[in-house]
C-alpha positions as CSV (number, residue, x, y, z in Angstrom):
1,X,-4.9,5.2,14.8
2,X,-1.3,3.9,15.7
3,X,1.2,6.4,16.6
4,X,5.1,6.4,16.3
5,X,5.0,7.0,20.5
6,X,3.0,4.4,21.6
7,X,3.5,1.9,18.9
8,X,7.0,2.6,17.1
9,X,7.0,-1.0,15.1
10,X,3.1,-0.9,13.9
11,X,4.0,3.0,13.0
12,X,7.5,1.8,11.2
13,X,5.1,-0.7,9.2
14,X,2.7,1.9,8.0
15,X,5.2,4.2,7.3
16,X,6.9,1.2,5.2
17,X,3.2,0.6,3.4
18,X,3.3,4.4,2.6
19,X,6.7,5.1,1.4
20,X,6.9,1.7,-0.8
21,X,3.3,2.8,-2.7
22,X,5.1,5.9,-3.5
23,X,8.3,4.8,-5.0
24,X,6.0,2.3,-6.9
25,X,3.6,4.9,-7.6
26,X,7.0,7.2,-8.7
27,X,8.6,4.6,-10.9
28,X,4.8,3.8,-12.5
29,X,4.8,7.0,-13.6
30,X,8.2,7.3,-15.1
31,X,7.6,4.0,-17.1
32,X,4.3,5.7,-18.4
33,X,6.1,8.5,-19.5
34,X,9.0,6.7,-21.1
35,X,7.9,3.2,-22.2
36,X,5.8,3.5,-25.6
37,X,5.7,-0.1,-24.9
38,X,3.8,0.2,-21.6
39,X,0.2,-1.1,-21.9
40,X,-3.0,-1.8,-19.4
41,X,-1.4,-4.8,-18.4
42,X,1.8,-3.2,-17.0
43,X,-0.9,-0.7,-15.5
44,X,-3.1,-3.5,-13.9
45,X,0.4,-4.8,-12.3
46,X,1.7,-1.9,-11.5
47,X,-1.6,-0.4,-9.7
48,X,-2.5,-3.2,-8.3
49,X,1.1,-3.4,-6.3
50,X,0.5,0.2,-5.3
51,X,-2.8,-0.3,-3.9
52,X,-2.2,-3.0,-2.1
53,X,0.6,-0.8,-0.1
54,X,-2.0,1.5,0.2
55,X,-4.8,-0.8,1.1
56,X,-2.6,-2.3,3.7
57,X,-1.5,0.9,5.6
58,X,-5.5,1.9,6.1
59,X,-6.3,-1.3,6.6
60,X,-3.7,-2.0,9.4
61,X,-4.0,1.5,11.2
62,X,-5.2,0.6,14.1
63,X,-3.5,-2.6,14.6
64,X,-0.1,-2.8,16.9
65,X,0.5,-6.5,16.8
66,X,2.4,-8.7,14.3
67,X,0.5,-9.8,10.9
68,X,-0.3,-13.3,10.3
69,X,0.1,-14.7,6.2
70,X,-3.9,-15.1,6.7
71,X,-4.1,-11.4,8.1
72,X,-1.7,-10.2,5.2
73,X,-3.7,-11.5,2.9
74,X,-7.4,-9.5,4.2
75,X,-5.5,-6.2,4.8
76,X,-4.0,-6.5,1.4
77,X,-7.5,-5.7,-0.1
78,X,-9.5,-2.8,-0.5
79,X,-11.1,-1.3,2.5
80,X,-14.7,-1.5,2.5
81,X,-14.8,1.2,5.7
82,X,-13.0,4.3,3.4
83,X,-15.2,6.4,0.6
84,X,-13.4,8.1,-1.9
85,X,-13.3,11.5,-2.2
């Protein structure tokens, strides 16, 4: 895994992915528990942002170079090496 010592901009990036899925994740749940309005659809959305923060943060762990649009795209989706627990 990347470290902030031997790779400060990869670790600034993952700490970006991490910190932007939980102020999504922190304003998903305050719409839940103020919008009556709020629906599956706003969920789908809203989750969907959230995990691709996450998804790119494991996804991109190891990596210390620059991400291409193709490259943004893959690590955007879920991870297919991480079982939930």
């Amino acid at each position: 895994m990347i470290s902030k010592e031997t790779a400060p901009e990869a670790w600034a990036t993952l700490m970006y992915e991490l910190e932007d899925a939980q102020e999504h994740l922190t304003s998903l749940i305050s719409k839940m528990n103020s919008d009556t309005e709020y629906d599956e659809v706003n969920l789908r959305i809203d989750l969907g942002h959230v995990f691709s923060h996450l998804n790119r943060a494991w996804n991109r762990r190891d990596a210390s170079g620059d991400t291409d649009k193709e490259n943004w795209q893959r690590d955007s989706q879920f991870p297919t090496d991480l079982e939930p627990t």
